[in-house]
C-alpha positions, 0 to 999 in steps of 0.5 A: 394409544387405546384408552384401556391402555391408560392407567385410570385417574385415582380420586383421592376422596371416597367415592360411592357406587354412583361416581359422586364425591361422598360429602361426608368423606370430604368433609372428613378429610378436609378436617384432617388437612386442617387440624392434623398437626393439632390433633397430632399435638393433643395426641401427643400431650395426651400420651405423654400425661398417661404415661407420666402418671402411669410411672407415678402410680408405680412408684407410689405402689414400690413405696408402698410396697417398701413400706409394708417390708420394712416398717418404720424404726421406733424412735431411738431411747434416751439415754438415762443420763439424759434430762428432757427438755420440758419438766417430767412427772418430778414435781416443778414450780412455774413462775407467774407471767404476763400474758399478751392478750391483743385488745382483748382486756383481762378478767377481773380473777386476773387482775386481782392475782396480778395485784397480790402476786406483783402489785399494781394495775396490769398493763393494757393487753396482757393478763396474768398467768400466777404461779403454781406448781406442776408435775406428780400424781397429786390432784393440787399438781392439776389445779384440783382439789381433793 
């Protein structure tokens, strides 16, 4: 058998001009037998979080877009025979109330109205709320005078 009959040895590792393994084309390639898989996994993960995001953008773009075609429906009217749950413009009366205030203490103007309104002290932690009136246009309906 002749030796140009033999089929040449193949060397796996990038070899320069002058027969020698690159050190660099080693270390390359050793690195990529070491961490393929890793790299495969970060790879991977990397797509998998782009291409999430990427179809949250597109539905955030389709909602939006939606809600630029169709507006939001005014909320439905009352019916006339309806009364609101809190008082309206119609003038009402308020009844006084003890208010709690924590450890805070009450003011003097307080615990004066709570004497004439209820008579007594006021109790620790609570403040007086007197009654009054609310509702209408009139400057007394907001504590104002005229």
């Amino acid at each position: 058998m002749n030796a140009s009959d033999e089929t040449p040895e193949v060397n796996d590792q990038a070899t320069p001009e002058d027969g020698q393994t690159s050190p660099v084309g080693g270390k390359v390639k050793d690195f990529f037998k070491k961490n393929g898989p890793k790299m495969l996994f970060v790879c991977g993960a990397v797509l998998a979080v782009w291409a999430a995001l990427a179809v949250h953008a597109d539905e955030e773009e389709a909602a939006q877009e939606s809600s630029e075609i169709d507006p939001p429906l005014p909320a439905p009217e009352p019916a006339a025979d309806e009364k609101p749950k809190r008082g309206g413009p119609e003038p009402h009366s308020v009844r006084g109330a003890l208010v709690d205030i924590g450890d805070r203490q009450a003011s003097a103007k307080a615990q004066e109205n709570y004497r004439r309104d209820v008579g007594g002290d006021l109790p620790a932690g609570k403040t007086w709320r007197p009654p009054h009136s609310r509702g209408g246009d009139s400057p007394e309906d907001f504590g104002l005078s005229s």
